[in-house]
MOPAC internal coordinates of N, CA, C and O (Angstrom, degrees):
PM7 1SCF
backbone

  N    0.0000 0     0.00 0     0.00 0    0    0    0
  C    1.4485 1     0.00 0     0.00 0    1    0    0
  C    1.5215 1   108.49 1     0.00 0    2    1    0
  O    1.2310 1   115.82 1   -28.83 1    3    2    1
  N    0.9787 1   125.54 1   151.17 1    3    2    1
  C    1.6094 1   130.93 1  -173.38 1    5    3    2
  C    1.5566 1    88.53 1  -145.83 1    6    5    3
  O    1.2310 1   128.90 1   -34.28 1    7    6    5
  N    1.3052 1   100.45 1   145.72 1    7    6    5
  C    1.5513 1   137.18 1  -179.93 1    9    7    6
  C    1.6356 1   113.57 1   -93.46 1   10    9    7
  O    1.2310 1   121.21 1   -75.86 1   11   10    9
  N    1.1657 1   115.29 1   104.14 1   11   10    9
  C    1.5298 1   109.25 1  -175.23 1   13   11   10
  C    1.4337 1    79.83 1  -101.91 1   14   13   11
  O    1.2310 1   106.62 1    91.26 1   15   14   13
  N    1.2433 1   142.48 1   -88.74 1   15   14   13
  C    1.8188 1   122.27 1  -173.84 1   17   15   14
  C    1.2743 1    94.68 1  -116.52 1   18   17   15
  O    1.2310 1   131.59 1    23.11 1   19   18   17
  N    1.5189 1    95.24 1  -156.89 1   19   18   17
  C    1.4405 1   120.57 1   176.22 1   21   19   18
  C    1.6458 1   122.80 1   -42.10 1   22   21   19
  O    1.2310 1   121.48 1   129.86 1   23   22   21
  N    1.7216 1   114.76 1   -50.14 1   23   22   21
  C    0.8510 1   119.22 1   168.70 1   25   23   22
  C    1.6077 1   138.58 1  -111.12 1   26   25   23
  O    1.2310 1   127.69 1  -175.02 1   27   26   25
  N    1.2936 1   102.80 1     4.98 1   27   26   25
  C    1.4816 1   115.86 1  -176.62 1   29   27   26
  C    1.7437 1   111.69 1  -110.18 1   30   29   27
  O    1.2310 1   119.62 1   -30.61 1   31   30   29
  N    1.6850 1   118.33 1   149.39 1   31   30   29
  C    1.4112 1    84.80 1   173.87 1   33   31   30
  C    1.8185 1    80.98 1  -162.59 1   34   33   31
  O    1.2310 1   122.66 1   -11.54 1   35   34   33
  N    1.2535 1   112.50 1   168.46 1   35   34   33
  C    1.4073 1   118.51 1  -164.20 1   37   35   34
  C    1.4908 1    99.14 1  -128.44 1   38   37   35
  O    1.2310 1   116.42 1   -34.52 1   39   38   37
  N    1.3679 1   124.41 1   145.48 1   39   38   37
  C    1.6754 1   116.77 1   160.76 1   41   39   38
  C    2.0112 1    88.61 1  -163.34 1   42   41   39
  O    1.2310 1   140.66 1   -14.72 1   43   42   41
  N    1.7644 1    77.52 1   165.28 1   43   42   41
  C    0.9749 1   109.81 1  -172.76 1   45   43   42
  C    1.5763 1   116.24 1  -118.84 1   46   45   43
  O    1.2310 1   114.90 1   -30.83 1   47   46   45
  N    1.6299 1   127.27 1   149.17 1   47   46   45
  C    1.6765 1   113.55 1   152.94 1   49   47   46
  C    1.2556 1   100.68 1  -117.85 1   50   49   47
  O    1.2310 1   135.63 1    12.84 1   51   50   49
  N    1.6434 1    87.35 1  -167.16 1   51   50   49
  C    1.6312 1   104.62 1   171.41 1   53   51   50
  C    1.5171 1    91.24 1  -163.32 1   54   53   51
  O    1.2310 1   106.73 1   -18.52 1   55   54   53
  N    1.3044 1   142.30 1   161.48 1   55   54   53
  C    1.6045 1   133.37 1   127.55 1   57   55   54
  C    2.0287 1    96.58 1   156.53 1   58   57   55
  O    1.2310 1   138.67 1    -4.12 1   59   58   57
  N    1.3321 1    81.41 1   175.88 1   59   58   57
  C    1.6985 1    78.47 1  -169.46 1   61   59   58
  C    1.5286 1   116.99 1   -80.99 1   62   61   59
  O    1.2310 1   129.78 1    -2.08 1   63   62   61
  N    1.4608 1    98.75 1   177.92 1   63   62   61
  C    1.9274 1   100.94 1  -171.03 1   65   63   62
  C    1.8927 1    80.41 1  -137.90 1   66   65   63
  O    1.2310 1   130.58 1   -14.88 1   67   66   65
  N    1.4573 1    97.20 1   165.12 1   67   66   65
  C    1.2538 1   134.38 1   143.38 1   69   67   66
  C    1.2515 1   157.70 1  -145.68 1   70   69   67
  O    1.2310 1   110.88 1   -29.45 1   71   70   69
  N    0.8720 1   134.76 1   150.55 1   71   70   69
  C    1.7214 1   129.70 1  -136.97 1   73   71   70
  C    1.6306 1   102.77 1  -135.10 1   74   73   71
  O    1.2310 1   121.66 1   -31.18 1   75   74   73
  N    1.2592 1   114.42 1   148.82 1   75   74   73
  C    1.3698 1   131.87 1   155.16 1   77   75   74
  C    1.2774 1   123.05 1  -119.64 1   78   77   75
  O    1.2310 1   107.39 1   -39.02 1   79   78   77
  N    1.1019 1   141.11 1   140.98 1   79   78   77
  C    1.1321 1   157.18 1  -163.13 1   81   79   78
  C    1.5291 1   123.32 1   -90.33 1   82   81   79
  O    1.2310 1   102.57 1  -132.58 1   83   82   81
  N    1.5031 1   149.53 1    47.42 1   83   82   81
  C    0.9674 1   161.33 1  -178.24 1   85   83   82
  C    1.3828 1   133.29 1   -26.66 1   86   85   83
  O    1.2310 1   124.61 1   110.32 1   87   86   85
  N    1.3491 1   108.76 1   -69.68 1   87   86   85
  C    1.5031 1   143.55 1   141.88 1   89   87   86
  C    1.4025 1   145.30 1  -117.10 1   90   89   87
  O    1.2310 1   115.48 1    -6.17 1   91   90   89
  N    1.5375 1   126.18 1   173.83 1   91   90   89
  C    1.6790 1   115.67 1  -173.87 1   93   91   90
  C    1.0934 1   102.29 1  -178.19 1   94   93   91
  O    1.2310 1   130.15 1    -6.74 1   95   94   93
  N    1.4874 1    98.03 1   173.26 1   95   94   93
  C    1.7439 1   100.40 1  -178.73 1   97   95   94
  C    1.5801 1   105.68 1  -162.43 1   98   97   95
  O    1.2310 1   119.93 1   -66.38 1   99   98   97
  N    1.6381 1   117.75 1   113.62 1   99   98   97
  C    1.6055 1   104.40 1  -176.55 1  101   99   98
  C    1.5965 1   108.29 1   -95.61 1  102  101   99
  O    1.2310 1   124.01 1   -41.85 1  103  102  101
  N    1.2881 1   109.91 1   138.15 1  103  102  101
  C    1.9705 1    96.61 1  -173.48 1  105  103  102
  C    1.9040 1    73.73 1  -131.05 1  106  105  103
  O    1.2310 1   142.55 1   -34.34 1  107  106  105
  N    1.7239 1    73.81 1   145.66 1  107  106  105
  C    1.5372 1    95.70 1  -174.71 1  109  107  106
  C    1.6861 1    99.92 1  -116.60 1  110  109  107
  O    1.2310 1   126.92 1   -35.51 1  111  110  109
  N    0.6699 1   104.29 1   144.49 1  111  110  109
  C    2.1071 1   106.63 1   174.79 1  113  111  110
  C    1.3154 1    83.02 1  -131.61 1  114  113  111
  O    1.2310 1   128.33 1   -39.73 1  115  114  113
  N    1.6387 1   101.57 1   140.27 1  115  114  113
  C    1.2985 1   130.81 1   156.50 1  117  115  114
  C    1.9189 1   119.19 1  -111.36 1  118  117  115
  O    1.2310 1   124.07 1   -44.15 1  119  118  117
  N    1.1741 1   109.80 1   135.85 1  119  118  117
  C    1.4588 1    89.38 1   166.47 1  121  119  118
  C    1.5646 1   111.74 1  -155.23 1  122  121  119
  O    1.2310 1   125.79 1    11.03 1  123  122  121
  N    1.5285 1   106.48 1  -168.97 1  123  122  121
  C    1.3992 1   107.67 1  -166.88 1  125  123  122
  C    1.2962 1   108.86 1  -138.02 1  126  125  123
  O    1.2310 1   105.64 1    36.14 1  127  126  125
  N    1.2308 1   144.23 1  -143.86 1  127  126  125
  C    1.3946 1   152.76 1  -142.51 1  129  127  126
  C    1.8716 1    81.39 1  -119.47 1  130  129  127
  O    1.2310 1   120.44 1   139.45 1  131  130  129
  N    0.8934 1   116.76 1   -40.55 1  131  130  129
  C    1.4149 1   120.22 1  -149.31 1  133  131  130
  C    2.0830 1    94.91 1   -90.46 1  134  133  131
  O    1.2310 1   123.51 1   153.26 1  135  134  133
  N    1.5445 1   110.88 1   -26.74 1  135  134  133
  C    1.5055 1   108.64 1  -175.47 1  137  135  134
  C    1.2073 1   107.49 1   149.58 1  138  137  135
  O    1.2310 1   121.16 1    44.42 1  139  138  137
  N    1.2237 1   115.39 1  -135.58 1  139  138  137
  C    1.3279 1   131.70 1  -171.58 1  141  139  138
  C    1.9506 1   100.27 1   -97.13 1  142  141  139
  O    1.2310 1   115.78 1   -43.54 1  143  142  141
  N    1.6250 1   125.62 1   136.46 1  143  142  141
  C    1.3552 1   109.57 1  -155.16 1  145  143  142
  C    2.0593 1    87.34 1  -129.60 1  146  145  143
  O    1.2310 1   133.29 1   152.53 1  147  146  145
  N    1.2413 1    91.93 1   -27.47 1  147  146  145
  C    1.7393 1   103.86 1  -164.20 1  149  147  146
  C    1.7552 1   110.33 1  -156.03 1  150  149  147
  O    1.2310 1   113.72 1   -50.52 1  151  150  149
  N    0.9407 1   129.48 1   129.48 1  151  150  149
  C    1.4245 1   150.37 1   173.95 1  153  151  150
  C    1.5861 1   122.18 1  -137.01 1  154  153  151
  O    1.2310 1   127.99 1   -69.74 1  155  154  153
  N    1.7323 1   102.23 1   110.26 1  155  154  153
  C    1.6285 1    92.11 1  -169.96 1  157  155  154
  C    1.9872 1    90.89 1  -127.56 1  158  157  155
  O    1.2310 1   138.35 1    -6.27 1  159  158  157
  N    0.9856 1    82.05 1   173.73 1  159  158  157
  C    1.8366 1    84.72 1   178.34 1  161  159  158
  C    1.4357 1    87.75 1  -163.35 1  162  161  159
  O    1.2310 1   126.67 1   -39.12 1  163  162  161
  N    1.8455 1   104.77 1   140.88 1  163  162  161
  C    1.2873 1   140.03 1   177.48 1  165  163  162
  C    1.4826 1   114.79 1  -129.40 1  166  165  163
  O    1.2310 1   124.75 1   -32.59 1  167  166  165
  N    1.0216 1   108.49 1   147.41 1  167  166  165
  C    2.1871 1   122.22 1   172.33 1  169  167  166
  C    1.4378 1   109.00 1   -78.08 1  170  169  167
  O    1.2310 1   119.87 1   -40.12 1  171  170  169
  N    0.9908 1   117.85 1   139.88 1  171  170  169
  C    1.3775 1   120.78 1  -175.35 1  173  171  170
  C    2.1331 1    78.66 1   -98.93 1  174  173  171
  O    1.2310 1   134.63 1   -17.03 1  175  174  173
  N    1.5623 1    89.32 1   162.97 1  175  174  173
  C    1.3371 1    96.32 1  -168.17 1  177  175  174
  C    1.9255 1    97.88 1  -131.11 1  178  177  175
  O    1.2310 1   135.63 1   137.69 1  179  178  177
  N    1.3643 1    87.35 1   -42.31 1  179  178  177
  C    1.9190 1    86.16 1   171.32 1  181  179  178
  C    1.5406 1   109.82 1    66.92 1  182  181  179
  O    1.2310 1   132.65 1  -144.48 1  183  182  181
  N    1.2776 1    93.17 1    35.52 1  183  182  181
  C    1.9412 1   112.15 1   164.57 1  185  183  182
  C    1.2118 1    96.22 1   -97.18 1  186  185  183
  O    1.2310 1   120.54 1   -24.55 1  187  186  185
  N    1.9057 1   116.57 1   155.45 1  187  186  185
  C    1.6073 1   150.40 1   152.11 1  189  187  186
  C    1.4858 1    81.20 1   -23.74 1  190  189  187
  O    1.2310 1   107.90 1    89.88 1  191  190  189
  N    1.0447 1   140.20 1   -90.12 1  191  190  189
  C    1.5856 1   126.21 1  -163.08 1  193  191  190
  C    1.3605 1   119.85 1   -87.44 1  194  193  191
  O    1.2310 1   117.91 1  -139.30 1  195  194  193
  N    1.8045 1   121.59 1    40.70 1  195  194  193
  C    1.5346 1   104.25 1   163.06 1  197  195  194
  C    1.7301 1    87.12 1  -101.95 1  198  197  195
  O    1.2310 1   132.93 1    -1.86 1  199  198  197
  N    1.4047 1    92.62 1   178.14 1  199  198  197
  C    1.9182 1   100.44 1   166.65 1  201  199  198
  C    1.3582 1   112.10 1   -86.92 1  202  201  199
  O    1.2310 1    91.55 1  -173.86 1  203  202  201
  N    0.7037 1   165.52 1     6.14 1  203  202  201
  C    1.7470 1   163.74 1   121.33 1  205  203  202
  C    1.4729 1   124.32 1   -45.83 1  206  205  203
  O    1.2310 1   131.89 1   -41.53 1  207  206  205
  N    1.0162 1    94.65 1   138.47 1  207  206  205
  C    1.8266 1   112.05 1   165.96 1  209  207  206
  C    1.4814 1   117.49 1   -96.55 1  210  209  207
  O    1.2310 1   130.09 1   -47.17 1  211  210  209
  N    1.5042 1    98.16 1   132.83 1  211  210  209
  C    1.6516 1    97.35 1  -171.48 1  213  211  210
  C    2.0060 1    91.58 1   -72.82 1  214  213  211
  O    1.2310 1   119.60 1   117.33 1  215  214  213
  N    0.9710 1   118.37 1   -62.67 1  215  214  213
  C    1.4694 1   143.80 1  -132.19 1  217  215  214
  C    2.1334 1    84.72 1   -68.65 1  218  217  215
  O    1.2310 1   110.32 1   -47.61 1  219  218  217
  N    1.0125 1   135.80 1   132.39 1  219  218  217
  C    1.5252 1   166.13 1  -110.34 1  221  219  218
  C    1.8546 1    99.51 1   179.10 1  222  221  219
  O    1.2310 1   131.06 1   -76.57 1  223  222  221
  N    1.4710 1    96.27 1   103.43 1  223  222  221
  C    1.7610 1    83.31 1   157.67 1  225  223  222
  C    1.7039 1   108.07 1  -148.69 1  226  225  223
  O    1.2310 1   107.27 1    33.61 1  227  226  225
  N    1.0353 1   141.33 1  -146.39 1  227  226  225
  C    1.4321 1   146.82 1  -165.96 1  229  227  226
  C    1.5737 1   114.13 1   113.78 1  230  229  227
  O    1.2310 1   132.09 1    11.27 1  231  230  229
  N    1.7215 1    94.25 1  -168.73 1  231  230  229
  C    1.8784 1   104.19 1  -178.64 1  233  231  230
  C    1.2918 1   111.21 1  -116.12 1  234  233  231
  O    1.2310 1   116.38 1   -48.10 1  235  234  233
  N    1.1723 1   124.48 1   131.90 1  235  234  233
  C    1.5396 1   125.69 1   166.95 1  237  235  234
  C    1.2468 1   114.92 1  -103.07 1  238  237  235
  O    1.2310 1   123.69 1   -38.91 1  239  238  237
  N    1.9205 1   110.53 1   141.09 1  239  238  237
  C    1.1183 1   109.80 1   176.29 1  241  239  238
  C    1.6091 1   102.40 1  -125.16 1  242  241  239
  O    1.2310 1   116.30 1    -5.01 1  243  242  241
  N    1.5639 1   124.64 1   174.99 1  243  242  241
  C    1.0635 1   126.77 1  -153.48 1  245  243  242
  C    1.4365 1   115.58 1  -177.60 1  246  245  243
  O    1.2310 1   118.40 1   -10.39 1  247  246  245
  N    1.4483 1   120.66 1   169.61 1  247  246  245
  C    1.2920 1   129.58 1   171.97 1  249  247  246
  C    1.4210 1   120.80 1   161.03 1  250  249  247
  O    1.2310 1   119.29 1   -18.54 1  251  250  249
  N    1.4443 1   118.95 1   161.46 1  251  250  249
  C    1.9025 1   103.68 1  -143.96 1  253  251  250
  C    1.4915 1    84.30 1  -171.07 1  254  253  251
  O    1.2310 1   115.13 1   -21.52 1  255  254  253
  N    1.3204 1   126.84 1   158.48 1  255  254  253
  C    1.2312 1   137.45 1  -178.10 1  257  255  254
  C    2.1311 1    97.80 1  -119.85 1  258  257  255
  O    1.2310 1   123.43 1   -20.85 1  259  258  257
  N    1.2369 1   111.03 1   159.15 1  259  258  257
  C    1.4244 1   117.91 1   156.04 1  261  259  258
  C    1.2749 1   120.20 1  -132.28 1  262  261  259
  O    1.2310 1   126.95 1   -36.72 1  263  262  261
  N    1.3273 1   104.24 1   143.28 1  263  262  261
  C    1.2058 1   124.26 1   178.55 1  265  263  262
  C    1.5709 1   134.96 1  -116.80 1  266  265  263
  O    1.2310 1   120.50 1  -123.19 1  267  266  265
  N    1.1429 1   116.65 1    56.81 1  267  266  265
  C    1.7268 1   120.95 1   177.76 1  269  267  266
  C    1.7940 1    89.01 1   118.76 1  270  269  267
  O    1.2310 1   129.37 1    65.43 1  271  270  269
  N    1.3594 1    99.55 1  -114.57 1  271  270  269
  C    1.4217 1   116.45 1   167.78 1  273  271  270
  C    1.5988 1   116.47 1   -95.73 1  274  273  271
  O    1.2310 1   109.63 1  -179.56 1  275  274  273
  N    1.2637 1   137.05 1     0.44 1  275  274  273
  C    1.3356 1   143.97 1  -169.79 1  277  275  274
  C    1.8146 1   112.57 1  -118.30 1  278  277  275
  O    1.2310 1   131.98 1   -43.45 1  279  278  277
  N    1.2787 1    94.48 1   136.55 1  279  278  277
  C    1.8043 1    94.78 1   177.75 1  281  279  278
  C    1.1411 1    96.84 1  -145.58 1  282  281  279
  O    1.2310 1   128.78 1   -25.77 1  283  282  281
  N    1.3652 1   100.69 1   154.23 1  283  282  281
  C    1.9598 1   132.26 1   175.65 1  285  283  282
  C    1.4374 1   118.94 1  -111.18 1  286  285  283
  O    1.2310 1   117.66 1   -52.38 1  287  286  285
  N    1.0573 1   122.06 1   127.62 1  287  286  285
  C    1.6257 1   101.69 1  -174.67 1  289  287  286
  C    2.0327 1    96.95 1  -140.23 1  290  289  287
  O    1.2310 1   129.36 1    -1.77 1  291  290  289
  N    1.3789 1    99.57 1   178.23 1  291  290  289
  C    1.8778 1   100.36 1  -177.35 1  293  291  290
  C    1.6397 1    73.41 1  -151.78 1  294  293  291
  O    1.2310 1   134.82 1   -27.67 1  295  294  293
  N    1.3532 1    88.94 1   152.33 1  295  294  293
  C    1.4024 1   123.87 1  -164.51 1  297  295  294
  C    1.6441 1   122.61 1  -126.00 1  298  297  295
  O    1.2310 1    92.34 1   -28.10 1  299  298  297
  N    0.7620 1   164.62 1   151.90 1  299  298  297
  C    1.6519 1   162.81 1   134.17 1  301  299  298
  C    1.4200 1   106.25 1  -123.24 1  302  301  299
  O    1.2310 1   122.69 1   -65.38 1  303  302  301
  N    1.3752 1   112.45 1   114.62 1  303  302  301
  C    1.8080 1   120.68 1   146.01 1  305  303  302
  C    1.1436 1   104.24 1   -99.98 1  306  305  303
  O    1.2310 1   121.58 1   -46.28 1  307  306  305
  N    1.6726 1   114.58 1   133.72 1  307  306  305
  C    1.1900 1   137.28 1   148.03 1  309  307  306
  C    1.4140 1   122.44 1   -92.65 1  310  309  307
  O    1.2310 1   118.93 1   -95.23 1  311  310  309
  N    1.6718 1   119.65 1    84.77 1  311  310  309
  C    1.2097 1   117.71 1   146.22 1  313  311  310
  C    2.0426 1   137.94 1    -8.14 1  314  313  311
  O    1.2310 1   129.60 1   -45.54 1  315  314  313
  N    0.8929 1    99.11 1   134.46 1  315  314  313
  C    1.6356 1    87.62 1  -166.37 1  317  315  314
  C    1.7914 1    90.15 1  -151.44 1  318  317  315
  O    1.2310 1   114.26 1   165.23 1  319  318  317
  N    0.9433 1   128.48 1   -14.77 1  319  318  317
  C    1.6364 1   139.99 1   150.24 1  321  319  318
  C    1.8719 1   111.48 1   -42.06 1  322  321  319
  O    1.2310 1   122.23 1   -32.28 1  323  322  321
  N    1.0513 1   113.34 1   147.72 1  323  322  321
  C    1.2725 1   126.79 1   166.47 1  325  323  322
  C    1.8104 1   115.63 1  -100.48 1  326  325  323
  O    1.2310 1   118.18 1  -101.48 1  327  326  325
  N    1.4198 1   121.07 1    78.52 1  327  326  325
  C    1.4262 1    99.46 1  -161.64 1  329  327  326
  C    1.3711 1   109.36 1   -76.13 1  330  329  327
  O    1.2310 1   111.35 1  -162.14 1  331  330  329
  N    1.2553 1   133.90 1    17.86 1  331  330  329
  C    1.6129 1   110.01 1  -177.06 1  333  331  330
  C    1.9187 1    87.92 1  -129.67 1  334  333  331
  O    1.2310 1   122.21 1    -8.33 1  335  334  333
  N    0.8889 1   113.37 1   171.67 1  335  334  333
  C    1.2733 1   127.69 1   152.56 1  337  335  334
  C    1.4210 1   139.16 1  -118.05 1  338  337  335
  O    1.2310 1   125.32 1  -175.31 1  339  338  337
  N    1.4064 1   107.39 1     4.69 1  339  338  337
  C    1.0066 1   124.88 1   173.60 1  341  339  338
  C    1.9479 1   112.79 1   -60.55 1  342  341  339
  O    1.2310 1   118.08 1   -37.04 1  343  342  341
  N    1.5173 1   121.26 1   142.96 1  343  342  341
  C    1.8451 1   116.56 1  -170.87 1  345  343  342
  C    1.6115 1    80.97 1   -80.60 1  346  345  343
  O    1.2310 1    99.00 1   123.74 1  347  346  345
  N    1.2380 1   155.36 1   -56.26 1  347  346  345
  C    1.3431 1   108.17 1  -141.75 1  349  347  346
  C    1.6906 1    97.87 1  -118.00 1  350  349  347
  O    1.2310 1   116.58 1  -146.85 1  351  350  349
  N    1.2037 1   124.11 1    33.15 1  351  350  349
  C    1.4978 1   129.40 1   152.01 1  353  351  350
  C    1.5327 1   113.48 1  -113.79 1  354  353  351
  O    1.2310 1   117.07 1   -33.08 1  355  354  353
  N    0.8042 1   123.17 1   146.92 1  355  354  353
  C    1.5498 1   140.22 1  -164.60 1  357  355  354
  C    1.9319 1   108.05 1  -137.17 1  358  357  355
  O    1.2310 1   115.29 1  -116.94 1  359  358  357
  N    1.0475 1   126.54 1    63.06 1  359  358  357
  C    1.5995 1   141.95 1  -173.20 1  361  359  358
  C    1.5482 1   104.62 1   -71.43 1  362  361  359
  O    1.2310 1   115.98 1   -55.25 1  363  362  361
  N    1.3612 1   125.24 1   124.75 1  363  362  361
  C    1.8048 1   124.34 1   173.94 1  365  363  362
  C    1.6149 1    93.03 1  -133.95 1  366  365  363
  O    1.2310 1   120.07 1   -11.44 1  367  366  365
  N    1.2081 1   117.48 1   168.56 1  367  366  365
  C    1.1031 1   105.10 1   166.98 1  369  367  366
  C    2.0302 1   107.03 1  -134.43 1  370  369  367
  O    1.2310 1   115.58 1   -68.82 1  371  370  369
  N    1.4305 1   125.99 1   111.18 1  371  370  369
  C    1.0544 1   106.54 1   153.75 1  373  371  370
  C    1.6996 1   133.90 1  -129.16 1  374  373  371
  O    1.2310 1   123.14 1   -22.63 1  375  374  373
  N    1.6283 1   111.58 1   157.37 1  375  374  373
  C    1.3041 1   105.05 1  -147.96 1  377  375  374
  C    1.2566 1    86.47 1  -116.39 1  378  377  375
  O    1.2310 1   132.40 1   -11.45 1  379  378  377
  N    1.3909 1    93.65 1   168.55 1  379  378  377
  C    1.8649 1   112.52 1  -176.05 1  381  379  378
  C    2.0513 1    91.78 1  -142.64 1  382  381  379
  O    1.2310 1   132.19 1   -58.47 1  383  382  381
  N    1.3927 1    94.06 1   121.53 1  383  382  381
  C    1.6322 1   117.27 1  -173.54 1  385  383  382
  C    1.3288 1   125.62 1  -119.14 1  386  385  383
  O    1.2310 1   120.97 1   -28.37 1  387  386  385
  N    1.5327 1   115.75 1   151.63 1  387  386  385
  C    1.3070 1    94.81 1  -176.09 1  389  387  386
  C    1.4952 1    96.23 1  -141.55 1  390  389  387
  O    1.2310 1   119.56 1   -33.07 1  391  390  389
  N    0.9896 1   118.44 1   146.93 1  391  390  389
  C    1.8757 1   109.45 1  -178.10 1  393  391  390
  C    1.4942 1   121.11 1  -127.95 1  394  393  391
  O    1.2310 1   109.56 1   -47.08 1  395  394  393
  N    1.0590 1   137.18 1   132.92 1  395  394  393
  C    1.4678 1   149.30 1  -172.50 1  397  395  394
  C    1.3055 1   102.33 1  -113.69 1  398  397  395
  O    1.2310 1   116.12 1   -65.13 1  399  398  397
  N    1.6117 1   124.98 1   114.87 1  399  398  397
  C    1.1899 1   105.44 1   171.67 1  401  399  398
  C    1.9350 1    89.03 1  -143.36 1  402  401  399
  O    1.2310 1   130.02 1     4.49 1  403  402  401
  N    1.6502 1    98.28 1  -175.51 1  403  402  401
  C    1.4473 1   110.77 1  -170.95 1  405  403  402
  C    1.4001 1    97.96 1  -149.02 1  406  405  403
  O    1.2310 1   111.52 1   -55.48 1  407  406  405
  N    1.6931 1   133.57 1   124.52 1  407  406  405
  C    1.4881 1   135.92 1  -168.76 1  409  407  406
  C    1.8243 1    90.04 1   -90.82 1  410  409  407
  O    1.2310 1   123.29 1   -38.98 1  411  410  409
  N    0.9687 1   111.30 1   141.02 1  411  410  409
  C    1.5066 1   126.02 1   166.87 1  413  411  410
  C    1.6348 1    98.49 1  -133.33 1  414  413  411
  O    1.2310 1   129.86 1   -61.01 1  415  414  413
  N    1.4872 1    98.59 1   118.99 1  415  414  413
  C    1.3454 1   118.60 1   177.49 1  417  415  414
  C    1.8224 1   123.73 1   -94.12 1  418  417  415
  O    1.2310 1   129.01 1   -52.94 1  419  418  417
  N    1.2815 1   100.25 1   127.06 1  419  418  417
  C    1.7792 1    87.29 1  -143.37 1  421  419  418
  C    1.6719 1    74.40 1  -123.21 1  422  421  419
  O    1.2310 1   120.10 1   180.00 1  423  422  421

């Protein structure tokens, strides 16, 4: 965190995350010349025999300004995990975040 004055202040991260996998849902759309023909959706279950990996890891980077008691921040994780195991799907996951928060000093 760095101190631009009294009430403003800027910081930055960097470093890795990891993830577990809880719940899911794969929805498949099919279609044709004509539109949409078939739409199904399934639960991922994340058992020894589903195709998914629970376990999520990579690096997040970041940075957010403060303001009094209130901060804003933007986020990027880059996934670096393989979540499916399936040969001809290839699943990563990366997110783009944004955070609103307010310090209450107790």
């Amino acid at each position: 965190t760095h101190e631009i004055n009294d009430e403003m202040s800027v910081y930055g991260m960097v470093g890795p995350y990891i993830g577990i996998g809880l719940t899911g849902t794969v929805t498949q759309d099919i279609g044709g010349p004509g539109g949409l023909i078939e739409s199904t959706e399934t639960n991922i279950r994340f058992t020894n025999d589903d195709d998914f990996n629970r376990l999520d890891f990579g690096l997040g980077f970041g940075a957010g300004v403060g303001y009094q008691a209130f901060s804003l921040g933007l986020y990027y994780d880059l996934g670096l995990a393989t979540l499916s195991s399936l040969d001809e799907i290839s699943i990563t996951q990366n997110v783009l975040r944004v955070s609103v928060g307010y310090t209450i000093n107790l």
